[in-house]
N, C-alpha and C positions, 0 to 999 in steps of 0.2 A: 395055952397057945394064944398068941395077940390075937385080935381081931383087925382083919383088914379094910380098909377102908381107901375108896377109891375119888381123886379130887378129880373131877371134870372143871377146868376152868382155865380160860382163853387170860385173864390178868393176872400177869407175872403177881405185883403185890398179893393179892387176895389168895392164889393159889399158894405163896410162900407162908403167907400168914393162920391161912388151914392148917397145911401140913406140920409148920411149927407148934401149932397148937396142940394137934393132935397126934403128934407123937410123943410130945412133953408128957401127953396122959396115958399112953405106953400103948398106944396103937401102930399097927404095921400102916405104913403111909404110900399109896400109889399114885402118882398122877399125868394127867393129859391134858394138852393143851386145845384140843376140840375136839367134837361130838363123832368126830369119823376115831381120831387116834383111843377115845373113851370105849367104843363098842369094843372095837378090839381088843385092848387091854382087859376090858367086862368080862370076856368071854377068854382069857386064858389064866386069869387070875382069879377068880370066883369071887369078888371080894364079898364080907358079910353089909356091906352099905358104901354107895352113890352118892356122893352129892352134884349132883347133875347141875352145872349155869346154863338157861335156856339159852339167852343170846350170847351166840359166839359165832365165829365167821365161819364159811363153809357149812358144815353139818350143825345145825342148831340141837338144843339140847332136847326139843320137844322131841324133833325126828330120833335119835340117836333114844332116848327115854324111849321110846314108841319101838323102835328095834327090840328093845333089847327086851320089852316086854311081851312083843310077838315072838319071840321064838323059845320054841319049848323048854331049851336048853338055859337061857336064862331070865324067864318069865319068873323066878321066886326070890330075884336080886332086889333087896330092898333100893331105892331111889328114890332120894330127894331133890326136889326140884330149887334151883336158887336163882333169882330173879330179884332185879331192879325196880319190877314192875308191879308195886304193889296195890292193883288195883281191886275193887269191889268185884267178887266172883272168880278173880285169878286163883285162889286155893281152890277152888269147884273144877276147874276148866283142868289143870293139873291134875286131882284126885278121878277125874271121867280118862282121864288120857292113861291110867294107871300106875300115876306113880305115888310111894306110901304116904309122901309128906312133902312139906313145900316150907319153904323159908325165906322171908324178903330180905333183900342187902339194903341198909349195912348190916351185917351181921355182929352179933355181938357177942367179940371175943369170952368174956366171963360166961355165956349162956349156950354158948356154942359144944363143950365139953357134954353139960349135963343133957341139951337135946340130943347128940350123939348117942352116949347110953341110953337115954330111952326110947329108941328108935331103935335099937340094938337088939332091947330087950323083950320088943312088943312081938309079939307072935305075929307070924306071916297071915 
């Protein structure tokens, strides 16, 4: 069975270029364009990983990451956090807030596959 994987991300580009990415590697591909339509979709899809964009309008990703990890029902949803903002202590601040992993933009297409799988593969 694929593994699903869910884009949270408010740019058109970046969301297109996940998903193309990550279905070429034979992943079931879900996506939302902000933190409110993300929770949602979280919680009726179960996917096996998140890539959560903090800043996005409306529901940011911190909040919507912070939902989805307070409620019982989907507290063991791996989530990745993605962020422009790649500052000294920003991976701490994410990993205290509960999400598994953190990734700064730009992301890079050829490395983007293999962190996938291994984030996949890491035990909860």
């Amino acid at each position: 069975m694929r593994q699903k994987i869910l884009i949270v991300e408010d740019n058109d580009n970046n969301r297109s270029l996940f998903m193309d990415i990550l279905v070429f590697h034979g992943y079931q591909v879900s996506v939302a364009t902000d933190g409110q339509e993300g929770v949602l979709l979280a919680r009726k899809l179960m996917p096996d990983l998140i890539l959560m964009d903090i800043q996005m309008p409306g529901m940011d990703g911190m909040t919507a990451g912070c939902l989805l990890k307070e409620d019982p029902a989907t507290s063991g949803l791996k989530i990745i956090a993605l962020t422009s903002f790649a500052m000294r202590g920003d991976q701490d601040k994410f990993l205290a807030a509960g999400f598994d992993g953190y990734l700064s933009k730009p992301i890079s297409t050829r490395e983007l596959p293999a962190l996938v799988k291994k984030w996949l593969e890491e035990a909860p």
